[in-house]
Every structure is written in C-alpha cells, then in structure tokens.
N, C-alpha and C positions, 0 to 999 in steps of 0.2 A: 775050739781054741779057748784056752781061759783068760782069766783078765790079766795074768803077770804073763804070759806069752806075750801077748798087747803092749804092757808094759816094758820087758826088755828090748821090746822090739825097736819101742819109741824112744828107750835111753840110746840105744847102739844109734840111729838114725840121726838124734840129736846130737852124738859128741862129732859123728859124721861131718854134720852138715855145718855144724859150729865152725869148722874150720872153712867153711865159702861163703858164711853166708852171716851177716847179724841174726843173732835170736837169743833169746832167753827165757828163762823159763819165768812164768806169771806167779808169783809167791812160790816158788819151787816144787809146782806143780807138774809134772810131767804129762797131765793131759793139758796143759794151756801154754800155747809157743807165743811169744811175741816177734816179730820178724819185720826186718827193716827190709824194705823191697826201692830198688832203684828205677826210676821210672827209664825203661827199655831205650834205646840211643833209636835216632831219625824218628821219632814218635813226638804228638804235643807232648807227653809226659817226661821226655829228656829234661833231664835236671834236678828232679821232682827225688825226695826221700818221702816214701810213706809207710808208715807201720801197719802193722795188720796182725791181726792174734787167730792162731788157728787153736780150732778147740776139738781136741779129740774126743771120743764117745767111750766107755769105759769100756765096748766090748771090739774095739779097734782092736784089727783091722777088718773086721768081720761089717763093721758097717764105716760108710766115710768122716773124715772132720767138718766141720765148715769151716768159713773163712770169713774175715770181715775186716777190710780198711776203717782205721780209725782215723783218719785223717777226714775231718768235717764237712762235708756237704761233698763228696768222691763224686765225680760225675764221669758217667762209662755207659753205654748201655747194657754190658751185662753186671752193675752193679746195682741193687737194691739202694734205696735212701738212707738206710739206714746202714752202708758198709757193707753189707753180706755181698757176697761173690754167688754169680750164678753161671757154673760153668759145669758141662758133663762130666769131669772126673770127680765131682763132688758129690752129681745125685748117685741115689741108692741104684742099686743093681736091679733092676725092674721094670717092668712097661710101664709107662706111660700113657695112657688113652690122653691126653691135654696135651704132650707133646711129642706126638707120631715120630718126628720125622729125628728124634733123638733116637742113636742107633746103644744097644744092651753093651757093645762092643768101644762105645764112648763113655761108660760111666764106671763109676768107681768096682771094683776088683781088691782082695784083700793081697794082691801081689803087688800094687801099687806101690812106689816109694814115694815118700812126703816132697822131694826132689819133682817129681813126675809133677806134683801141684803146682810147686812154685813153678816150673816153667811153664804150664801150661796155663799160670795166674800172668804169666808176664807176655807171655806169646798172644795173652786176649787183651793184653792194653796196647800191645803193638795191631791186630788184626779183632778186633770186635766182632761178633757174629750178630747182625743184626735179625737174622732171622727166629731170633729167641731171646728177644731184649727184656733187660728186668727193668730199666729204666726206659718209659716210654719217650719221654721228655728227649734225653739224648739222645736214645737211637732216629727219633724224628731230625733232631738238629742234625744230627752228622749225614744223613740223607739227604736231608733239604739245605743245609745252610753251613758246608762243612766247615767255613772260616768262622764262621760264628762258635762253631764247638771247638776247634781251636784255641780259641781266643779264653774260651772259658775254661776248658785243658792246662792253659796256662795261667790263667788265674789262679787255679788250685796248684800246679808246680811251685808258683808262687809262695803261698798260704804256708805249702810244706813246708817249704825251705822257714818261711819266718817262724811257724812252730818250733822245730828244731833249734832255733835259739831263743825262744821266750822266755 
C-alpha cells in the first residue's frame, strides 16, 4: 500500500468524521488530527471537553496512530503522563512477550476506521482496563480509593472546561 493510498484514505475519513465529530487538521497536515473528545455521560469525566491530537505514521494504515490528551496532568489508568493513550487498537499487530494476555485480534488491523479509535478511546474512560495500566498511580486509586479517583476525575473535568475558555 503506498503512502498516497494512506493519504486519501485519511482525507475521505476526515471530511467523514468532520461532520460528528470536532477535529482539525494540525497546520493542514493530514497526518496530524486534533480532536475535541467529550468526556462519556454517567462517568467522572461527564462534562469534561478534552483535545487530543492523533498522529498518523506515513505508512498508515499499514501501521497504527497514536493518540494523546492534551489536556495537562489527564489522569486514567490507561493513560501515560504525558497524554499518550494506551489501548489495544493502537499497538502494532504483533506478539507481545510483556503483555501475554493482549489478544492479536485486539490490536490494530489496517481495516480499522479512525472511528473504531475514537470509540474505543471513549469506551476506555467509561470502562478502564486495569489489567494493563499505563498509569500506576491511578489504576491503584481507582481500586483502592475509588471516590478518591473520582474526586480527582473531576478536578481535571474541571481544568478542561476552564481551559477552553482561558
């Protein structure tokens, strides 16, 4: 597949999603999405607007994007500190020897729709998988001290919302 299959792939996809969804393109780069994600209803994150830039690889769809909240200190445990998202439709199509019990059938496919991410970025702040935390810190509190992670859930709902108008 070459790199302008890749690319028409991701214009069509984006004028697609344009219409359900915030996003824009990062200095009118078509490999860099920015995307306003609505934090999921009955969840701590109801209420919450958070951006996130998804960054495609130049030989998409053949390998995955990543993902990363830009919204400052994101606390999930399947989020990295630094924003990155760690969820099976993002790793590479491949074993894993470090995490067994991630199944080939759970990770990223170049049949994927960029769609398929985003629900399954919002389906992991509703349902977190603790058994594969990138943040230890949180997936500890939400186990042991769930009103506590709560509490701090909405702290950052908070932070969003006053971003959005600083």
């Amino acid at each position: 597949m070459s790199e302008s299959t890749g690319k028409h792939l991701l214009i069509k996809q984006f004028r697609d999603l344009s219409k359900e969804y915030s996003i824009g393109l990062v200095k009118d780069n078509i490999y860099e999405w920015r995307i306003m994600l609505e934090g999921p209803a009955d969840t701590p994150f109801e209420g919450g607007q958070f951006p996130a830039l998804i960054s495609f690889p130049p030989n998409f769809p053949l390998s995955p994007p990543t993902m990363k909240f830009l919204t400052k200190g994101f606390f999930h445990p399947n989020v990295y500190e630094d924003g990155r998202v760690c969820i099976s439709i993002l790793h590479e199509h491949k074993h894993d020897a470090m995490n067994e019990q991630e199944l080939l059938s759970e990770k990223w496919r170049p049949i994927i729709g960029i769609e398929a991410i985003i629900v399954s970025v919002l389906s992991m702040l509703s349902e977190p998988n603790l058994d594969s935390p990138a943040s230890i810190e949180a997936s500890v509190m939400l186990k042991n001290d769930p009103e506590q992670y709560k509490k701090k859930v909405k702290m950052l709902v908070r932070r969003s919302m006053e971003d959005l108008f600083a």
